[in-house]
C-alpha positions in Angstrom: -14.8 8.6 -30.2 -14.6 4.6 -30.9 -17.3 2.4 -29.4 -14.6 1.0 -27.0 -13.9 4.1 -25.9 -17.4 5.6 -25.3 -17.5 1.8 -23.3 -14.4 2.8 -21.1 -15.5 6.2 -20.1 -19.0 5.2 -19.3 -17.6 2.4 -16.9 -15.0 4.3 -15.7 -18.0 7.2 -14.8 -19.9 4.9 -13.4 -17.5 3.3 -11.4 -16.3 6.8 -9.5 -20.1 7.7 -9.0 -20.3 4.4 -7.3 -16.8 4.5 -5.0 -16.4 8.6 -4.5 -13.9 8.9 -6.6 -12.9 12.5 -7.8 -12.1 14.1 -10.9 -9.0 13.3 -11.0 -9.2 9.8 -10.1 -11.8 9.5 -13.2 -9.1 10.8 -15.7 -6.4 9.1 -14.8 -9.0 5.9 -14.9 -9.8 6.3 -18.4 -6.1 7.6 -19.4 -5.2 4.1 -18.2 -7.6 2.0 -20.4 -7.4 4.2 -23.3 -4.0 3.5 -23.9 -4.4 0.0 -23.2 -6.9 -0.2 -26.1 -4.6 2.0 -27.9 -2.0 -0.8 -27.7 -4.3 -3.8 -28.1 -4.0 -5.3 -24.4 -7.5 -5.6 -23.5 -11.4 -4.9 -25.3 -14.0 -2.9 -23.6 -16.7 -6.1 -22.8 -13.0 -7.0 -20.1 -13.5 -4.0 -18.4 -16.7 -4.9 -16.8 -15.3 -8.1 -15.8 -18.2 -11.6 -14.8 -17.9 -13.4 -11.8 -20.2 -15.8 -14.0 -17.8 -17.0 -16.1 -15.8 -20.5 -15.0 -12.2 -20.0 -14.6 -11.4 -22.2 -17.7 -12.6 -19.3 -19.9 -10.1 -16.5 -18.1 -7.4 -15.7 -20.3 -4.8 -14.6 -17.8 -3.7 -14.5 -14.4 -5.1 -11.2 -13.2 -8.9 -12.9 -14.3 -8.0 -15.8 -12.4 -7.0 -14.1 -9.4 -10.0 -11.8 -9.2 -12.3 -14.9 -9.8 -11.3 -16.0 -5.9 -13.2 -14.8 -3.2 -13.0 -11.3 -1.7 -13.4 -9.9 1.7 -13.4 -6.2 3.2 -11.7 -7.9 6.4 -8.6 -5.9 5.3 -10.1 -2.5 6.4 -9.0 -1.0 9.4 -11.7 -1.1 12.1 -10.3 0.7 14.9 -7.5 2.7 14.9 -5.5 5.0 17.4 -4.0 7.9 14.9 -2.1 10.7 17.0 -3.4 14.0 16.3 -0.8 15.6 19.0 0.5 19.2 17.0 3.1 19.5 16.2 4.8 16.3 18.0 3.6 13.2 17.3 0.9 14.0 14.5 -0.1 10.6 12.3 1.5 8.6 14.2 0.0 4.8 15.8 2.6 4.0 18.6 -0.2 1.8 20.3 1.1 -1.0 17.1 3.1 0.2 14.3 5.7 -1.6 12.4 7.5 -1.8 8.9 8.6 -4.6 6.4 12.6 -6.1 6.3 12.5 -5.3 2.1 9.9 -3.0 0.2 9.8 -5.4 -3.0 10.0 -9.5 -2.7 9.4 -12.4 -5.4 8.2 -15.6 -4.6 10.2 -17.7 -2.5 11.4 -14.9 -0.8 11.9 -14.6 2.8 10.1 -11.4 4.4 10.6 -10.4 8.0 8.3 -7.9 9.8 9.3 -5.6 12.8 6.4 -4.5 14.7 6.3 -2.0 17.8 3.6 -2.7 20.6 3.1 0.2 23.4 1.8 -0.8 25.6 3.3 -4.5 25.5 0.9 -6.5 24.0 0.3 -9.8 22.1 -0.9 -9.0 18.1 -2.3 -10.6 15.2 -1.1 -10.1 11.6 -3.4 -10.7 8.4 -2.2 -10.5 5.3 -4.4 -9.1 2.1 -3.5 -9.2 -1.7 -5.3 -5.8 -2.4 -7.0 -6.0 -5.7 -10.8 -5.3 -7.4 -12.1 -8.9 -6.3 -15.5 -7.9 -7.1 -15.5 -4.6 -5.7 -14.1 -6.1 -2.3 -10.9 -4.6 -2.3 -8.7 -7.4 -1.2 -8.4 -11.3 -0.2 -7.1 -12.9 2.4 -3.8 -14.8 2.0 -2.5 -15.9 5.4 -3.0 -15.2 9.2 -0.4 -14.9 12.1 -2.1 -15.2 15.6 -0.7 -14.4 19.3 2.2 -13.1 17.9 4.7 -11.7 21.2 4.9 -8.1 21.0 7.2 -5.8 22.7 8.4 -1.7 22.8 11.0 -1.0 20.1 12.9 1.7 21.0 12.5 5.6 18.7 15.7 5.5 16.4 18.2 8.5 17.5 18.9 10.9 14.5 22.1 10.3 12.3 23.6 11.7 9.7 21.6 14.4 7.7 18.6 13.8 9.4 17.9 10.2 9.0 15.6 8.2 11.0 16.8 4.7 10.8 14.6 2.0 13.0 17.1 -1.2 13.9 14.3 -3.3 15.5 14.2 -6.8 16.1 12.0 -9.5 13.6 8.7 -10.1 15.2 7.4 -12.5 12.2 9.2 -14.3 9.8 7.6 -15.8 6.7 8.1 -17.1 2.7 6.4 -15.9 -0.4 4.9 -19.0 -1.3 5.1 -19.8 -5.2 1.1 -19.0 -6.0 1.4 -15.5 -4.7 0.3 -13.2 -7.6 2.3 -10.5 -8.4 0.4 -7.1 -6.7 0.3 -4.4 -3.4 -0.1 -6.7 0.3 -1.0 -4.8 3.4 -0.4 -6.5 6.7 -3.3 -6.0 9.1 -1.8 -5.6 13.0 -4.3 -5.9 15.6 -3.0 -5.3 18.8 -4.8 -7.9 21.3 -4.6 -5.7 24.8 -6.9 -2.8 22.5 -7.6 -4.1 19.2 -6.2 -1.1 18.1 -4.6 -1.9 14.3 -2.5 -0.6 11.5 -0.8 -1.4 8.8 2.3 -2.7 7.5 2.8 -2.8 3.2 4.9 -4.7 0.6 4.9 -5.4 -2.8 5.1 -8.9 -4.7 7.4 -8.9 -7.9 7.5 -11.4 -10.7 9.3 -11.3 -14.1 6.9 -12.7 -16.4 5.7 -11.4 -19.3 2.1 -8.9 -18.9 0.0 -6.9 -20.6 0.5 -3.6 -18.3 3.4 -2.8 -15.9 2.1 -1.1 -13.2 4.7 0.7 -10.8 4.1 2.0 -7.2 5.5 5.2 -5.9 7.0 3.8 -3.0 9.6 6.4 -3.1 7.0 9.2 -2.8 5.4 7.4 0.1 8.9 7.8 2.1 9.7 11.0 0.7 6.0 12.3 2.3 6.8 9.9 5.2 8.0 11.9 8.8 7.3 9.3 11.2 8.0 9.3 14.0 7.5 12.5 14.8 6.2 15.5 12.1 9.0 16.6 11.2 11.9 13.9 9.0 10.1 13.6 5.9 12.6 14.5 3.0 10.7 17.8 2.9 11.9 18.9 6.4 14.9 20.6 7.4 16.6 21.4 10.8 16.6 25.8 9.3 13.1 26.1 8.7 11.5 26.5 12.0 8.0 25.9 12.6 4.6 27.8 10.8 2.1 29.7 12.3 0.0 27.5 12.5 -0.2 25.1 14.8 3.4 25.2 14.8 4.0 22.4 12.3 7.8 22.3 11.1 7.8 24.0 7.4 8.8 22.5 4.3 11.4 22.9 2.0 11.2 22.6 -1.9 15.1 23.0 -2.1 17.1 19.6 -2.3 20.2 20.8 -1.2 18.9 21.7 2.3 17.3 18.7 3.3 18.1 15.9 4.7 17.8 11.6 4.2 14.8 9.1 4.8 14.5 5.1 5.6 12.5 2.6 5.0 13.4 1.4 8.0 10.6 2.7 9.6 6.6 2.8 9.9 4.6 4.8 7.8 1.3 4.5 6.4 0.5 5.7 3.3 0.0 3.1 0.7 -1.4 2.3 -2.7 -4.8 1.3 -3.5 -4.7 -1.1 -6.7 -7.6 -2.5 -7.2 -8.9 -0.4 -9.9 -6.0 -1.6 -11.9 -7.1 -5.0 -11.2 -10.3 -4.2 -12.5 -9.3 -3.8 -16.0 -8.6 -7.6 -16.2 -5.6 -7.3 -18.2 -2.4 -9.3 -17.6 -0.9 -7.2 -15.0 2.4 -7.0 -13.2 3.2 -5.0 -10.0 6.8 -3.0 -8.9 8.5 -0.9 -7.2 9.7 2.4 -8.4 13.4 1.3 -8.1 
């Protein structure tokens, strides 16, 4: 094993130990740098990053991004998850809401849709998710007393799909110095300060080191808001298991039915151990 590499697998040890990562979390970790030493991209003293150094001797955009200042703000302090079986199970009616476009580039125009029950004013904070010194994320830009209202459950169309029409509660442009990466929107309803998320991606086309791609089409597929049972593994034949009577899934494609990203959902994807490598980095979606 090369000194680099003995370098990345110690780190990348080290740095599961430190944030409870798993196994398989570790692997894929040191997977990822190996073949970025592999191809040249990055050295092992870069993995360990320095928030010492002055941003004139960063090399790329990723090491200047992480050199900003970080905040844990983007963590979800109360929240109001459904655990109703079989019915509504995951869900966050209380303030839920989705993105206009999954993907955007600077200069963009985003609009986001956001559901309030009961009626309630909200705030919406949105965070560049990345390793910022172990932080996790850093705030970009903040939307207060936003007017919130009830959107209405979509009805069920053709093969199953779950399509939500609802009306723009917050409008905004991707402004130009917007770094390519994974940006949550924080809701926080104001009549419970009950909060959730909303997700989208910011694209570029410049030239990187690594391309890293999201699985934003798994997300949907494993998405069956707004009740459990219209993910892409659900079907009307099934029926329901024994236990708890949750709706069964289905592995065979030609029984099941279509899925939106019109609609809520809230798994998402943590990037910020790719940011941690510090090599030139670009962020997509998986289509």
């Amino acid at each position: 094993m090369s000194k680099d590499l003995k370098a990345v697998f110690h780190f990348w040890k080290r740095f599961a130990c430190q944030n409870g990562l798993n196994r398989r979390d570790l692997i894929k970790g040191v997977a990822a740098a190996s073949l970025g030493l592999a191809a040249g991209t990055f050295g092992a003293p870069q993995l360990y990053g320095n928030s010492n150094v002055s941003k004139s001797k960063l090399r790329n955009r990723i090491q200047l991004e992480n050199a900003e200042r970080g905040t844990r703000d983007w963590l979800l302090t109360k929240t109001d998850i459904n655990d109703i079986e079989p019915v509504a199970l995951w869900r966050s009616p209380r303030i839920e809401g989705y993105c206009s476009e999954t993907s955007v580039s600077a200069g963009d125009t985003i609009k986001v849709m956001v559901s309030t029950n009961p009626v309630s004013e909200f705030s919406l904070e949105i965070y560049r998710t990345g390793y910022y010194g172990g932080t996790g994320g850093r705030f970009m830009k903040r939307f207060d007393s936003m007017p919130g209202k009830t959107q209405p459950d979509p009805p069920i169309g053709e093969n199953r799909l779950r399509e939500c029409k609802w009306e723009p509660s917050v409008e905004f442009e991707i402004p130009d110095d917007w770094l390519s990466g994974v940006y949550l929107g924080k809701l926080t309803a104001k009549e419970e300060g009950v909060q959730s998320y909303v997700i989208f991606i910011v694209r570029d086309d410049r030239p990187c080191d690594l391309l890293f791609q999201c699985s934003d089409m798994t997300w949907q597929a494993y998405n069956s808001w707004p009740t459990n049972e219209w993910s892409l593994y659900h079907n009307d034949e099934n029926g329901y298991t024994g236990y708890k009577k949750r709706k069964k899934w289905s592995t065979n494609a030609n029984d099941t039915g279509w899925v939106s990203f019109d609609r809520p959902y809230a798994n998402f994807c943590m990037d910020h151990l790719i940011d941690r490598l510090n090599s030139d980095i670009r962020i997509r979606r998986a289509i």
